[in-house]
Phi, psi and omega in degrees: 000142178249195198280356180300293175318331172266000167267339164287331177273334159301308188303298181300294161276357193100324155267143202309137171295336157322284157337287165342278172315318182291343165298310174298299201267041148244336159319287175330329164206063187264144160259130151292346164293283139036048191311306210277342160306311176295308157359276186308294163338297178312307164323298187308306199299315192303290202313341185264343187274000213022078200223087177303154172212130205291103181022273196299355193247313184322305201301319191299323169308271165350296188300306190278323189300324172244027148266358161311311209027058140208182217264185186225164174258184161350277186321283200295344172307290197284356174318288152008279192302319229274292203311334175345000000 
């Protein structure tokens, strides 16, 4: 990959791709069973999203993602967050 490309996907979301990869590899190997794990995540996605996000919307979040136990992405996350 070169670097255009990762500065057109910085541009589109707003975010470092750094931030990215490190997002990408805590999905990968995050457990969803895990309330305090999804947790931890759900911060990371708002904070790279520049997106405050509340207590009660973390928990709610949490709550469903890991009555799921499976796993979820990026995408479906920042959805998540977005819809508050």
């Amino acid at each position: 990959m070169n670097d255009a490309f990762f500065k057109k996907i910085e541009n589109k979301t707003g975010v470092k791709m750094d931030q990215l990869f490190e997002l990408a590899n805590a999905f990968q190997h995050a457990d969803f069973n895990d309330e305090q794990t999804v947790k931890k995540l759900v911060r990371q996605v708002a904070s790279a999203a520049g997106k405050p996000i509340t207590k009660d919307m973390e928990e709610k979040i949490a709550k469903t993602v890991t009555a799921k136990g499976e796993k979820i992405d990026y995408q479906t996350l920042s959805n998540m967050i977005n819809k508050k």
